[in-house]
N, C-alpha and C positions, 0 to 999 in steps of 0.2 A: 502080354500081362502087364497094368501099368504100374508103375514104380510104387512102392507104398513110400506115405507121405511120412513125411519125417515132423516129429515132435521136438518142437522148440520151445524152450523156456524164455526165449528172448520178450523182453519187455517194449510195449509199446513207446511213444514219444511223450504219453502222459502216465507211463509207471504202470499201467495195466497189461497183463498178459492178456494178449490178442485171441485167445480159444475160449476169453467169460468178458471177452470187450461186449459181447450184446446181453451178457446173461442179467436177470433184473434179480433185485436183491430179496432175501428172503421174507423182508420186512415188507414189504411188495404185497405179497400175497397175503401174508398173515394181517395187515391193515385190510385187503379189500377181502376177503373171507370174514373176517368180523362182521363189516359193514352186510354182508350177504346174510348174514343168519341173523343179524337184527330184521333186516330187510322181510324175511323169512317170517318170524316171529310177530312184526308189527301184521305183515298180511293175513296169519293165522289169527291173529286176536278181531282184525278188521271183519274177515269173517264171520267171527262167533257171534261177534257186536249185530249182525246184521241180520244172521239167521236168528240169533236167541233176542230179537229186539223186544218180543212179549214179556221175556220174562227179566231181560238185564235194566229195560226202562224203570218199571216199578221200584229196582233196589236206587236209580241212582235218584228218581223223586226222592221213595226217604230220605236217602243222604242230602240231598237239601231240606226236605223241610227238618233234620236233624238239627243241621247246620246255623237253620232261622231258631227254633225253637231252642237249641239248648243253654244260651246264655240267660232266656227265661228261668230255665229249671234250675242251671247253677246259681240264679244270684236266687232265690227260693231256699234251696239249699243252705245255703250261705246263712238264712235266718234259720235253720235250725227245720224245715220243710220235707219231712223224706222226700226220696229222689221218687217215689213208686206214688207218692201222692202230687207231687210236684209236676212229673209228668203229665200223669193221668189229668191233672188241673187246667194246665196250660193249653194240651192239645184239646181237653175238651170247651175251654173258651175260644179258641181256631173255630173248631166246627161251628159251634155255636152260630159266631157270629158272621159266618161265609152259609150256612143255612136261612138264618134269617134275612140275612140279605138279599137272599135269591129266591124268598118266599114273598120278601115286599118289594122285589120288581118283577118277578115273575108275568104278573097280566104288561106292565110295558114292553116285557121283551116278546113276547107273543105279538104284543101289536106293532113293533118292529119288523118282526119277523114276515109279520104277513104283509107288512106294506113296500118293504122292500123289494121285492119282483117288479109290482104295477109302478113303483117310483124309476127302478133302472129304465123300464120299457117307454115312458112317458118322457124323462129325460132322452133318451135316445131318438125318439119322435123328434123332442122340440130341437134339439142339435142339427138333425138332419135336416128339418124344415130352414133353420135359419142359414146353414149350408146351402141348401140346395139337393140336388141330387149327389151321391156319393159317385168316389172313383169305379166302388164294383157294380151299381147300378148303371155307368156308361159303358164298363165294359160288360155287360150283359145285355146291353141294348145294341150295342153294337155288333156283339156275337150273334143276335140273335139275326140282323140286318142281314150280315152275311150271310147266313145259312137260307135264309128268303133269295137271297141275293140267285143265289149257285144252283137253289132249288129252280128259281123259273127260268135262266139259262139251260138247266138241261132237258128243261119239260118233266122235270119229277116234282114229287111234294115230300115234307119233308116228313112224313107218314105215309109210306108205300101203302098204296090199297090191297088189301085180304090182312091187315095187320092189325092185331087187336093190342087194345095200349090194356096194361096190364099195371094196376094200380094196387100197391099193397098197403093193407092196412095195419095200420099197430094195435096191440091190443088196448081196449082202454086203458085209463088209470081207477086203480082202484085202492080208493082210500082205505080200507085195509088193509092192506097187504104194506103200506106207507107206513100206516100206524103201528103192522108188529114189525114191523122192521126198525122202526123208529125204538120202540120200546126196547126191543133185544138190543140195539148196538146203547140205548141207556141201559140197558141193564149191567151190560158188558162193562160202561165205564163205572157206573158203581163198583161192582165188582173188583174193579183196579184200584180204583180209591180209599175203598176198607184195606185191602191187602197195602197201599202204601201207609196208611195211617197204623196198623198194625205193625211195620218194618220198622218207620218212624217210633214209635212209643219201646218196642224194641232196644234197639238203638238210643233213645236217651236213658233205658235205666241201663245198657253196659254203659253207656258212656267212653273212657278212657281201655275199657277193659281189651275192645279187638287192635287198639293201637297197639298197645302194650307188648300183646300175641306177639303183633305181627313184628316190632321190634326185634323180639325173642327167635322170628325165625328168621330175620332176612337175611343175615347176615352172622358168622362166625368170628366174628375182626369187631374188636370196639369200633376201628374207625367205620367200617359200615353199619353197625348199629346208629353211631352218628349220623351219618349222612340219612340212613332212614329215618330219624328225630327231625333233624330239619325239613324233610321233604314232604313231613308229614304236617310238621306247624304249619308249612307253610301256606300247604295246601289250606289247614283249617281257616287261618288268616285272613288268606286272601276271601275262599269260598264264606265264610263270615262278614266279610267287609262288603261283597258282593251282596250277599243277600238284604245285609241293612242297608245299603246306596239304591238297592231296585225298589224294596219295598217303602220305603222312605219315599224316593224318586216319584215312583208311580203311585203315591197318595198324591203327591201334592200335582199331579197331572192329572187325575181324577175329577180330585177337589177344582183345582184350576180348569178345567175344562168342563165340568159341570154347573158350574158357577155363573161362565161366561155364554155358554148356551143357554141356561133359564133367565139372563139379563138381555140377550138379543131375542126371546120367546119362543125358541125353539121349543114340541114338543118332548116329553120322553130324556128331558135332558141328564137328568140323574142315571140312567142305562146307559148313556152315551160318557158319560163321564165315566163310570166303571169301565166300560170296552177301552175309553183312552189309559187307561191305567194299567188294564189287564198287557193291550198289545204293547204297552211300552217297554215290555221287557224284550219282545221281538227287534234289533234292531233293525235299522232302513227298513222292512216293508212292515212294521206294524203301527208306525203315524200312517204311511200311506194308505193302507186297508182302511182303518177309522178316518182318513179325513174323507175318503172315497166314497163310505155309508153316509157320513155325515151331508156331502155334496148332492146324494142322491135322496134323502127324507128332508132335505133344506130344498129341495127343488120343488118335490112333491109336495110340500107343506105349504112354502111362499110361493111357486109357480113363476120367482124373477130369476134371471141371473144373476143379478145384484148382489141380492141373500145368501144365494150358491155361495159366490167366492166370496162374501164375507165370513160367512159361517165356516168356512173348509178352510179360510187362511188364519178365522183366530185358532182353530185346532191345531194348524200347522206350525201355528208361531208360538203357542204353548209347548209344544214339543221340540221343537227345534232353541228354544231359551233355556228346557231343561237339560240337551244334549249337550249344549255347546258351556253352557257357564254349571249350572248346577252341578251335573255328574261331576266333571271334572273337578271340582272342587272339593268334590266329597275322596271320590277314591284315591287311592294310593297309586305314587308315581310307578310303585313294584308293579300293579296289578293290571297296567295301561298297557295295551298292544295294538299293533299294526292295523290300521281300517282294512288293508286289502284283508289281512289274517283274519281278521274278525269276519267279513265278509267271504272268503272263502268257505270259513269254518259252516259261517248260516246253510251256504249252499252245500257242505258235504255231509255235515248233519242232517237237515233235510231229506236229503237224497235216505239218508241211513234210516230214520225211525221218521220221515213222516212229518208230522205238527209236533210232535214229542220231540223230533230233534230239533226242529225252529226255534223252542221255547229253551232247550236245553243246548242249543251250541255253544253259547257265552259263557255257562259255567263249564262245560268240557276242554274248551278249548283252557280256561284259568288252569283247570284240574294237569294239563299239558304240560304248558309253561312251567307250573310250577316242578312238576318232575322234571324237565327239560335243564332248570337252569339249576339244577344239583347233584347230575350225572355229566360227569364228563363228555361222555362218548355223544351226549344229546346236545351240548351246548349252542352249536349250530343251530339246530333247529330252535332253539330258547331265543337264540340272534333273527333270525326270521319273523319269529311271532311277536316279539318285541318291537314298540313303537320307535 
């Protein structure tokens, strides 16, 4: 039987009793259990975010186009304008004139539309010719060598005889079946578009009212009803500041780009100058997509290269002038974050909702930050996304 061990109180050579020398302290756990059910909590939200993207995208367009539109409606107000006519006013001059605009380019972008395919396919012709043959054209020539090759070495061919080549066909295209397809998934985005303009009009006549609420619930403690005061200016501030830098920004990329394509003769120029304005709210790839279309109806049009990289570098350089000097000068150093951050967000946004979240990562990500750098436990991540 061995001896039982005897309990000593005797203290180590650094004052620690040697039986909780490895035990880790309470505070230990209770730090990384916190960190675990945030953990928890962001994943469960991440989820919803991705399963309910039909229906969560809709409410967060409103909340921008809220965002664009309500300083309209307050300073209306402000002259004595109810807020239910002031609304109704303002989103109905939006429609207005984002309707008419896409009534009198309409037949452009149709003829866009359609020349773009035979302009890729004609570019890609002439590239190849002044190339040469490509890399996967030699290695299919050479695949094919081989197989010749092995074939008369062993006296086979390389279609055994009694072997029928069995050729499948696709079924036609049928314009049809294009057209209500086309139709249905417009019909779908109308569909979305009333319901945001509805949420939007909404939301500018509460106005101040769901802040307020949510004030009222978040918190029990003045000091957290504070903290939700700030984190909500904050949010409106920056997402404010944001929306006049883009739409500002992207007029004068527009304008400047459509300008500068009807003085080099390009067709169609005024469509191309709207696409440059629309995609410049996408960062990094949405100069690249317009200078892309542009490089390929500059091809098809002039038939030089010349033209190509003229036309696709003054695009390039209009954009690239607004990124680098204009933006920055407009926004607030608060609202400025990390290129990788920024660029991560495009791609996880993406991934989440699609073209909705491409257009929508740069305000979600702000919407972050700004929560991020008024919660303690987030501040780190506020340190991340910040530039």
């Amino acid at each position: 039987m061995p001896a039982p061990v005897e309990e000593s109180g005797a203290a180590t050579s650094n004052g620690q009793d040697p039986r909780y020398a490895l035990d880790i302290p309470n505070s230990w756990w209770r730090d990384h259990l916190h960190i675990a059910v945030w953990a928890l909590v962001a994943g469960g939200l991440l989820l919803f975010l991705r399963v309910a993207a039909e229906a969560v995208v809709p409410f967060v367009l409103s909340g921008l186009l809220f965002y664009a539109l309500d300083p309209a409606v307050d300073a209306l107000q402000r002259v004595r304008v109810p807020r239910v006519l002031g609304a109704l006013l303002v989103l109905g001059l939006v429609l207005t004139g984002v309707g008419a605009l896409t009534l009198t380019l309409s037949g452009e972008i149709a003829a866009i539309v359609t020349e773009l395919p035979d302009g890729a396919r004609r570019l890609t012709a002439a590239l190849r010719t002044r190339s040469g043959p490509s890399t996967l054209d030699s290695v299919k020539k050479a695949t094919t060598a081989i197989d010749q090759t092995a074939a008369e070495a062993t006296g086979t061919s390389i279609a055994p005889r009694g072997v029928t080549r069995v050729q499948i066909e696709q079924p036609l295209f049928r314009t049809s079946d294009f057209l209500w397809s086309g139709s249905m998934g417009l019909a779908g985005l109308a569909s979305q578009l009333a319901m945001v303009c509805f949420l939007a009009y909404f939301l500018l006549l509460a106005d101040d009212l769901f802040k307020r609420k949510l004030v009222t619930h978040a918190s029990s403690t003045l000091a957290g009803k504070r903290v939700t005061v700030k984190v909500l200016e904050d949010i409106e501030r920056q997402i404010e500041r944001y929306m006049f830098v883009q739409i500002f920004t992207s007029c004068v990329v527009g304008v400047a780009t459509g300008g500068a394509l009807w003085w080099l003769g390009l067709q169609n120029a005024a469509v191309w100058g709207l696409a440059a304005g629309i995609f410049n709210s996408v960062p990094y790839l949405g100069p690249f997509i317009v200078t892309f279309g542009l490089a390929v109806v500059a091809f098809l049009q002039f038939g030089t290269f010349e033209m190509t990289f003229i036309i696709a570098g003054v695009a390039m350089l209009i954009t690239s002038l607004e990124g680098w000097v204009l933006t920055p000068a407009l926004i607030g150093r608060t609202a400025k974050m990390s290129p990788v951050a920024v660029f991560a967000g495009l791609l996880f946004w993406t991934w989440m909702w699609g073209i909705w979240g491409t257009l929508l990562a740069v305000p979600m990500m702000m919407v972050v930050k700004a929560i991020c750098d008024h919660v303690e436990d987030f501040r780190p991540v506020a340190d991340f996304l910040s530039e």
